[in-house]
C-alpha positions as CSV (number, residue, x, y, z in Angstrom):
1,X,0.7,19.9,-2.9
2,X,-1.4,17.4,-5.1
3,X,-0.2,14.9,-3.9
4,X,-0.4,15.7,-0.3
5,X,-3.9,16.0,-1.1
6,X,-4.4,12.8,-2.5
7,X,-2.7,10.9,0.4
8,X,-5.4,13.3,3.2
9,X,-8.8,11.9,0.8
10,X,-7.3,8.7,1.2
11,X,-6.9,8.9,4.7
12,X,-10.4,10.6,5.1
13,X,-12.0,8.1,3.2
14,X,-10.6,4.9,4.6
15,X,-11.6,6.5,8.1
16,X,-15.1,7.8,7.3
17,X,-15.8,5.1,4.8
18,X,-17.1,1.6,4.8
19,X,-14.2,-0.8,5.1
20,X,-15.7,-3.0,2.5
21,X,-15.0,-0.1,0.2
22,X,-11.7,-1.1,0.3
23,X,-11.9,-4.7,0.3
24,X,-10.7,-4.5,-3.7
25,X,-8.0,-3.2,-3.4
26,X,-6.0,-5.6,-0.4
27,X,-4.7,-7.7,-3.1
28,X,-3.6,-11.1,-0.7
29,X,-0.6,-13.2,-2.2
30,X,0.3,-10.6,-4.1
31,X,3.7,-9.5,-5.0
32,X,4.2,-5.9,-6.4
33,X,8.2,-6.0,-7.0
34,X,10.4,-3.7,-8.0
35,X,10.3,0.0,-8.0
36,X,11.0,0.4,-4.3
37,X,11.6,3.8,-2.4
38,X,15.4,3.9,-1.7
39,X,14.7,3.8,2.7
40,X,11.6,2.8,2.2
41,X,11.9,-1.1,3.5
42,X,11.3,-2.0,7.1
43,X,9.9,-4.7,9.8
44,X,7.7,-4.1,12.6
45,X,4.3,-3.1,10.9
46,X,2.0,-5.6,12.0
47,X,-1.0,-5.1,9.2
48,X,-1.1,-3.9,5.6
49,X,-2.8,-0.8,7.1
50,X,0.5,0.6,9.4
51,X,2.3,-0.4,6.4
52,X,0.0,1.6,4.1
53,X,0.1,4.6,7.2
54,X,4.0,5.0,6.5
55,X,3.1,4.9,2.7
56,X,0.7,8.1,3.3
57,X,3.7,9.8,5.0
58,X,6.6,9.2,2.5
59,X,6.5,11.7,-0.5
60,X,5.9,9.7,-3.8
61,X,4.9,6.3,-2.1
62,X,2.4,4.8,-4.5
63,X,2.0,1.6,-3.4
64,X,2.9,-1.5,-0.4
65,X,3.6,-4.8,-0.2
66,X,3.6,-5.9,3.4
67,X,4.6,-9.4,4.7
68,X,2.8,-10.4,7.6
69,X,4.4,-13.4,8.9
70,X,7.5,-10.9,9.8
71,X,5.8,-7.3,9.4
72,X,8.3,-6.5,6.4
73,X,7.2,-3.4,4.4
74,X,8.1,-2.0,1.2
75,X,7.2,1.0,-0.2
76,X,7.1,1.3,-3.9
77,X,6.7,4.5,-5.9
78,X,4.7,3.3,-8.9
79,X,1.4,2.2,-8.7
80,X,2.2,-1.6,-8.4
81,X,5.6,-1.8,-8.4
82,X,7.7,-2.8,-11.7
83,X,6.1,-6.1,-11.9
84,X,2.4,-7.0,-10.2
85,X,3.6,-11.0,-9.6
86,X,0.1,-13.0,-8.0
87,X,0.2,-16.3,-5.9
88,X,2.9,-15.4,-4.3
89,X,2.3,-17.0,-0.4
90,X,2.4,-14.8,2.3
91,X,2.7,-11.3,0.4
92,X,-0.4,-8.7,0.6
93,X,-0.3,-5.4,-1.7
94,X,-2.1,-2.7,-1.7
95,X,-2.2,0.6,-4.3
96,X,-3.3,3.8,-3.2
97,X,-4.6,4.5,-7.1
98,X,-6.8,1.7,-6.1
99,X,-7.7,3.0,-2.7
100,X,-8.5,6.5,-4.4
101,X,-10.7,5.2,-7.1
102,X,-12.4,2.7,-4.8
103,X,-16.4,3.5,-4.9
């Protein structure tokens, strides 16, 4: 139940709220690797947000890192992944313990 709770704020504050709010938390060329969700890899999201849309559905998602170039998704299940890796090219990463502390 808590963390279905968590995942409906998120999703009522990223619609409700001001999109710079979230700004933050899009980390760009970032590469949160490891700790993926076993089923939890897949092309065809076009943004971070779709990407972050399947991570609000899957029970213990944490965390994304999206690939735009070829709409690759990975969904993690710790806050940023095993390893946070920056300057990594075409790679954006986003943490829902981000998006929930966000102000």
């Amino acid at each position: 139940k808590q963390w279905y709770q968590r995942r409906v704020r998120v999703c009522y504050d990223t619609l409700t709220g001001d999109a710079a709010k979230w700004k933050s938390c899009i980390e760009e060329n970032t590469d949160y690797s490891g700790a993926d969700i076993s089923g939890g890899q897949s092309y065809g999201f076009a943004t971070e947000w779709d990407c972050m849309g399947w991570c609000i559905n899957t029970a213990n998602c944490q965390s994304i890192t999206h690939q735009p170039n070829n709409g690759h998704c990975w969904l993690k299940h710790k806050p940023y992944g095993d390893n946070k890796r920056t300057n990594v090219a075409n790679l954006t990463s986003i943490s829902l313990a981000c998006m929930q502390s966000a102000n």
